[in-house]
C-alpha positions in Angstrom: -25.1 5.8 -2.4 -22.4 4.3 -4.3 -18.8 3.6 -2.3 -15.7 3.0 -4.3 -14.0 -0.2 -4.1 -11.8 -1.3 -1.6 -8.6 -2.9 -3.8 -5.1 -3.7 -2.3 -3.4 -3.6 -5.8 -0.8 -1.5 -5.8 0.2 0.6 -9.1 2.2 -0.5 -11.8 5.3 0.9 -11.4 5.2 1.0 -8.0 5.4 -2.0 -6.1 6.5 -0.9 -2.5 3.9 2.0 -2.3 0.0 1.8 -1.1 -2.6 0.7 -3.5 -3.5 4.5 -4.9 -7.2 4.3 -3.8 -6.0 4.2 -0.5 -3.8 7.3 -1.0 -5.5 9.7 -3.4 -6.8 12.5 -1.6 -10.3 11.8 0.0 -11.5 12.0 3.4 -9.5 10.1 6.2 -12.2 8.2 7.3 -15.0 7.4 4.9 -16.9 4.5 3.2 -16.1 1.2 0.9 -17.4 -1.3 -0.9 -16.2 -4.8 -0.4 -16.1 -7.8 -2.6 -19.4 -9.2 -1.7 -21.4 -6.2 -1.9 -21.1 -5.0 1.7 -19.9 -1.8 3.4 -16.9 -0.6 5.6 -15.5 2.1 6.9 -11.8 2.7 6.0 -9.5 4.9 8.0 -6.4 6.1 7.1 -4.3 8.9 9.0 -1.8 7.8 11.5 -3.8 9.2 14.5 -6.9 8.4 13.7 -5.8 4.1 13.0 -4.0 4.1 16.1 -6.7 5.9 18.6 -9.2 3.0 16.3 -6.6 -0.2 17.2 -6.5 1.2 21.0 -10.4 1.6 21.2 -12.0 -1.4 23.3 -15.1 -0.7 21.2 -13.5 -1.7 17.8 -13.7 -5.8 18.5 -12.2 -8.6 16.1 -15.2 -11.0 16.3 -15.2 -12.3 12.5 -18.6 -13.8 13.0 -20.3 -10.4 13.3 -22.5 -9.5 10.1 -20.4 -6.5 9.7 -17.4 -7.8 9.8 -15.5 -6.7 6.9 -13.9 -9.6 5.3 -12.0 -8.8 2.3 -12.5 -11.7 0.2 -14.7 -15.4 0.0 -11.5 -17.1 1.4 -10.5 -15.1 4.0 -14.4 -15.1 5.0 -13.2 -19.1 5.5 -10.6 -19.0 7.2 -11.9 -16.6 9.7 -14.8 -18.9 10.2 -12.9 -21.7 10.5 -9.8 -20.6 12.7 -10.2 -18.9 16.2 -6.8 -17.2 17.2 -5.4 -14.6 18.6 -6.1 -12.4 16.1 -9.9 -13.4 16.5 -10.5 -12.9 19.9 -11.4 -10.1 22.1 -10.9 -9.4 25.4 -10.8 -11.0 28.4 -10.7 -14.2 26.6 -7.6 -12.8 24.0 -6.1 -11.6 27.3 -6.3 -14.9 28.9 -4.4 -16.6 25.4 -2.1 -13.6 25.1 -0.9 -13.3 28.6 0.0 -17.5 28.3 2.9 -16.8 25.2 4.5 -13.2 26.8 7.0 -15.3 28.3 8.7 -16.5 25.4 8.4 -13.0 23.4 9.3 -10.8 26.0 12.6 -8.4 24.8 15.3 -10.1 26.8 14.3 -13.5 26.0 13.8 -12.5 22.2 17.6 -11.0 22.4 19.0 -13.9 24.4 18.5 -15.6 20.7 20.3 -12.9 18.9 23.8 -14.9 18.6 21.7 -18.4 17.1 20.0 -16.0 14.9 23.1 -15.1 13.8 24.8 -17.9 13.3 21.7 -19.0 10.8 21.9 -15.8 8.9 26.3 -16.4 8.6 25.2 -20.4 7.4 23.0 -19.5 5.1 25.1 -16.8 3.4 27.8 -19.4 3.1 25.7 -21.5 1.6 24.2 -18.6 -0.9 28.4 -17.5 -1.8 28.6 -21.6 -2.2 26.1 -21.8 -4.7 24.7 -21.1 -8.1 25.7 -16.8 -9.4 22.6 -15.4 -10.3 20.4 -17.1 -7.0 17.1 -16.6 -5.9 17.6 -14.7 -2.5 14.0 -15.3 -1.6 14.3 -19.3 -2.0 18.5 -19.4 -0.5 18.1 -16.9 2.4 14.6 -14.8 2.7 12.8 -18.1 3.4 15.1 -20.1 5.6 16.1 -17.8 7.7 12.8 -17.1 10.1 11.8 -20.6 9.3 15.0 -21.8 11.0 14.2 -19.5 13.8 10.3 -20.0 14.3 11.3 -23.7 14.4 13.6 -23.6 17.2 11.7 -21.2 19.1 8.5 -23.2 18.8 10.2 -26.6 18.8 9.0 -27.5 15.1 11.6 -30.0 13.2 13.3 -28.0 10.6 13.7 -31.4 8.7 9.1 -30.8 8.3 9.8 -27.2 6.7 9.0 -28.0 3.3 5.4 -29.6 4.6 4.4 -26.5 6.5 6.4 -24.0 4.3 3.8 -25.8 1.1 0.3 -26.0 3.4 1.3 -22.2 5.0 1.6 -20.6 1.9 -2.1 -22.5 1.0 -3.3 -20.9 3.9 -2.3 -17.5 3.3 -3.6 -17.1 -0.5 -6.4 -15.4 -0.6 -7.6 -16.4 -4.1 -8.8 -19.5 -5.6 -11.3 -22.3 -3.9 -11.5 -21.4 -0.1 -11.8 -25.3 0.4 -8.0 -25.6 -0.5 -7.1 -22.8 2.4 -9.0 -24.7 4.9 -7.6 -27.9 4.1 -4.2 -26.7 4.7 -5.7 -25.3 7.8 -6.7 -28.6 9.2 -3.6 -30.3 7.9 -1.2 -28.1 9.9 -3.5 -28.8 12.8 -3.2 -32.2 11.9 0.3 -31.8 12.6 0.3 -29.8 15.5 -1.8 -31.6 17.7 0.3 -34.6 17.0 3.2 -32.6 17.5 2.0 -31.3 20.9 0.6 -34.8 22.4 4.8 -35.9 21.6 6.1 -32.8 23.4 3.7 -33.9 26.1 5.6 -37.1 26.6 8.8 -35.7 26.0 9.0 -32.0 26.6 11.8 -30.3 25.2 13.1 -25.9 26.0 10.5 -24.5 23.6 7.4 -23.0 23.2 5.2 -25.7 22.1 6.9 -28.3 24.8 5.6 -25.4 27.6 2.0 -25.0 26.5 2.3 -28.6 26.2 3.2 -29.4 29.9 1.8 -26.2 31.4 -1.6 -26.1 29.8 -2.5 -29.4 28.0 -1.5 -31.7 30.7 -3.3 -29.5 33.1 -6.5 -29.6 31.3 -6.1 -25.9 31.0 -6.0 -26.0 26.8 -6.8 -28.6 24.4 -4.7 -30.1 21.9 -6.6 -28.9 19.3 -6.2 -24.9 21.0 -2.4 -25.0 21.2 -2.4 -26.2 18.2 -4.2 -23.3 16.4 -2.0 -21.3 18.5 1.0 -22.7 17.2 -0.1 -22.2 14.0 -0.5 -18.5 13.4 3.1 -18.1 15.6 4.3 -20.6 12.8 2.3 -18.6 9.7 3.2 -15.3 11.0 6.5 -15.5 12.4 7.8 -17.1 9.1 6.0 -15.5 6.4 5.9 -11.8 7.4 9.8 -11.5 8.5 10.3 -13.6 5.1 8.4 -11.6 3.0 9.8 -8.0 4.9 13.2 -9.5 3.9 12.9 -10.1 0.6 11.0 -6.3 -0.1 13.7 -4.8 2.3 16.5 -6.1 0.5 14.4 -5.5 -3.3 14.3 -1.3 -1.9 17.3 -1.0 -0.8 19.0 -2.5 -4.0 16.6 0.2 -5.5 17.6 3.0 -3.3 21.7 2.7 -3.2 22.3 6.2 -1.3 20.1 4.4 1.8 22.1 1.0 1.0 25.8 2.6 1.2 24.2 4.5 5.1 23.9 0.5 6.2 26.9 -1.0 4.4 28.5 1.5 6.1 27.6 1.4 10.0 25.8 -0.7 11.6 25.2 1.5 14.1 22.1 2.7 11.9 20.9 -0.8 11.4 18.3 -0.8 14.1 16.8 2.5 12.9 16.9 1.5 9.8 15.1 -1.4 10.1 12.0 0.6 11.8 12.2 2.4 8.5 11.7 -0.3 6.4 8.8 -1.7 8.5 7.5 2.2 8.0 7.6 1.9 4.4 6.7 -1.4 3.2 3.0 -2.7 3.8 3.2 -6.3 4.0 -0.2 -7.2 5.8 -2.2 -6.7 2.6 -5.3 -7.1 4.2 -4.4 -4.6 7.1 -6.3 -4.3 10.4 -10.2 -5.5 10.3 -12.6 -4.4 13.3 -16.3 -4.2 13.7 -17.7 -1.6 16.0 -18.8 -3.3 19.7 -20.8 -0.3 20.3 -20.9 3.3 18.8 -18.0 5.2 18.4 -16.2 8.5 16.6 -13.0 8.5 15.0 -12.3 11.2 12.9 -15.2 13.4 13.4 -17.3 10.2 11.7 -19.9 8.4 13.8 -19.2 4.5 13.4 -22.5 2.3 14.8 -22.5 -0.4 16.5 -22.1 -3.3 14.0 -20.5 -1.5 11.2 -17.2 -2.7 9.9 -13.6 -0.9 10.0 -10.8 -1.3 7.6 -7.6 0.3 9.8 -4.9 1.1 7.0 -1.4 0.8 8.7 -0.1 1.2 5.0 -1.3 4.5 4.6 -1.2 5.8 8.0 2.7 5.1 7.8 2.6 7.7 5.0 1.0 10.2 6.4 2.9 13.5 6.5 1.2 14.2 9.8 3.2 11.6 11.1 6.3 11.4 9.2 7.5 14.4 6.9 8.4 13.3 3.5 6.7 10.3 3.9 6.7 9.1 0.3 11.0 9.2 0.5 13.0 6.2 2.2 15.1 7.5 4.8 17.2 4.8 7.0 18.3 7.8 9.0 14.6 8.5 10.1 13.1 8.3 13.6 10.3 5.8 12.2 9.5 3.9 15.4 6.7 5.2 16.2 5.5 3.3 12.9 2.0 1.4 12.7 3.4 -2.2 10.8 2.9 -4.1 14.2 -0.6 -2.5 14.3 -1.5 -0.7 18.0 -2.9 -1.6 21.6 -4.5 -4.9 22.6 -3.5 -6.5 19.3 -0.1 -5.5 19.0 2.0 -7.9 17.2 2.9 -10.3 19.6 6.6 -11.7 17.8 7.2 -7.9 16.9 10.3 -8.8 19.0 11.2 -11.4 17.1 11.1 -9.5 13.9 12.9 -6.5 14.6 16.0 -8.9 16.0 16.1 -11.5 12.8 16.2 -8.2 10.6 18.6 -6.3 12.2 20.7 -9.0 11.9 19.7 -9.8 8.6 20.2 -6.2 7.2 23.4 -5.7 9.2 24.9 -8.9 7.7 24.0 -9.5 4.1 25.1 -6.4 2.6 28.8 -6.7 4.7 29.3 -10.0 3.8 27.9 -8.9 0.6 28.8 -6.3 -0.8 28.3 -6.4 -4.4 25.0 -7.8 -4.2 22.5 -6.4 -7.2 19.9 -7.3 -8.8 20.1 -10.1 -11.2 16.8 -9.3 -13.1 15.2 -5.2 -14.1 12.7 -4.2 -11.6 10.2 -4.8 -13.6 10.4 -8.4 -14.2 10.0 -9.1 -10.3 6.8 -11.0 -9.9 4.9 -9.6 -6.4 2.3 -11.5 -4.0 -0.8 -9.6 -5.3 -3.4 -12.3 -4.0 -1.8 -13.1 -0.2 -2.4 -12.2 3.0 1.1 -10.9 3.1 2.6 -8.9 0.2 5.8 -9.8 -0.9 8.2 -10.9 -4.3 7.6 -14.7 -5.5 11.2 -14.6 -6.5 14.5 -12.6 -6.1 17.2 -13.0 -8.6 20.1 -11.7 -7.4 24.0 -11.4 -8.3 27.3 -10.4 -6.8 
């Protein structure tokens, strides 16, 4: 039987929107082709992805046959790297439970005023500079590397090392040699990084797993510092790359602008909005069935692959009524973009503060902010692990 083709292009024309063979019609749960000739099964309503992401039977363990990887180099790097996002349970729960400490909700607020006072820098620096700018390079960019760093205990002065070997790592096109070498190099750096924070422990995250887990024998170096480096991937490139699309939509969609320029009262609930509408995990949730189970009325056996589309099941009228419009007045929070159950995103935290405080500032301080190119000459991240705008030109 012949499957169409899982793709995660989106349409022309429509660059904050699913990829249309996601969203055409169809069954919610049915079957795909992947890049290498295998099968998967891809589900797509809101209920049915979240009661899949909450099932202990659905397991993340890339080196099963069925695994559904979604292309030769993230096949590579999920050989290669064993994170959180790899593991099952208990040994992800054992890994999990030693970072919910430093991501809990009052911790995570407790760095609202430093967060910011980075965003206010950086828009001083943006109004200092060159008229048009490129908002992605002067603020989208800095701002959670700034913060990931001083949260992890990273020296900002290194950013433009790991800002060049993370965005290596998170291509998914080319030679899948060139992802894994900027794999090890960040590991390279990180275990270095974590035998100095041994010695001289400072108040951040790495400095604790250093003291609390290397020097106890209870993780290696080489462990904390694969941990440290999907916080560092993750916590930088997704909240960079929600930034740049958030602000890209809403310059798009000046009715929803004017509701945030106007009260920041709606800022929070806006921003749960946002995360509704804009996919930026391109590659979306990946299991492989532990044992056999049924979602959707569809029998899954044990060994086949699932492809969990948060994308689609965040527009799924089921779920959210008029779920093609943006609405910054919406009750969205009950939103998929930090995926469901064991896997939740960890820093989701983290995210929601740096953009509320994002959103709530630039366009304040900002007012006139626009576009400084059409929409259609904006470049998008078609070949990443997280979709989002290779530039922003903007004006004010």
């Amino acid at each position: 039987m012949s499957f169409p083709m899982f793709s995660m292009t989106r349409a022309a024309g429509c660059p904050f929107d699913p990829p249309p063979e996601l969203t055409c019609g169809g069954e919610p749960v049915s079957r795909v082709r992947l890049w290498d000739g295998g099968t998967a099964w891809l589900v797509t309503g809101h209920a049915d992805v979240r009661a899949l992401l909450a099932d202990p039977r659905a397991g993340v363990d890339v080196s099963q046959p069925g695994f559904p990887h979604t292309n030769a180099v993230s096949k590579a790097r999920d050989a290669q790297m064993k994170t959180l996002m790899q593991m099952d349970p208990p040994e992800h729960t054992t890994h999990r439970r030693r970072l919910i400490a430093d991501f809990t909700v009052r911790r995570i607020e407790a760095l609202r005023p430093g967060i910011q006072r980075i965003v206010d820098d950086l828009i001083d620096g943006l109004l200092a500079g060159p008229n048009p700018a490129d908002l992605v390079e002067a603020f989208a960019l800095p701002v959670p590397s700034l913060v990931i760093c001083e949260l992890l205990g990273v020296p900002y002065a290194d950013r433009a090392f790991f800002q060049r070997v993370a965005g290596e790592l998170v291509m998914d096109e080319g030679d899948p040699a060139r992802a894994m070498a900027a794999s090890e190099e960040l590991n390279d750096y990180l275990e270095r990084l974590v035998e100095l924070k041994s010695a001289e422990p400072g108040d951040d995250v790495l400095s604790r797993l250093a003291v609390e887990q290397y020097r106890t024998g209870a993780m290696t170096r080489s462990e904390i510092a694969t941990m440290g480096q999907l916080l560092l991937v993750a916590g930088h490139d997704t909240t960079a790359n929600m930034i740049a699309l958030g602000t890209a939509v809403l310059l798009a969609h000046p009715d929803q602008l004017r509701a945030i320029r106007d009260g920041s009262a709606v800022v929070a609930v806006a921003v749960e909005e946002l995360l509704r509408y804009l996919a930026v995990t391109h590659t979306e949730a990946r299991r492989v069935a532990r044992e056999d189970l049924v979602i959707g009325g569809r029998l899954i056996r044990e060994g086949e692959g699932i492809i969990a589309v948060k994308s689609t099941a965040n527009r799924d009228p089921a779920a959210f009524p008029d779920p093609d419009a943006l609405d910054v007045h919406r009750g969205a929070r009950h939103h998929l973009a930090f995926g469901f159950g064991a896997h939740q995103c960890l820093g989701q935290a983290l995210a929601r503060v740096e953009l509320q405080v994002v959103f709530g500032t630039l366009f304040r301080r900002v007012p006139t902010l626009a576009r400084a190119v059409a929409p259609e000459e904006l470049v998008f991240k078609e070949k990443a692990v997280f979709y989002g705008l290779r530039e922003l030109p903007v004006t004010w």
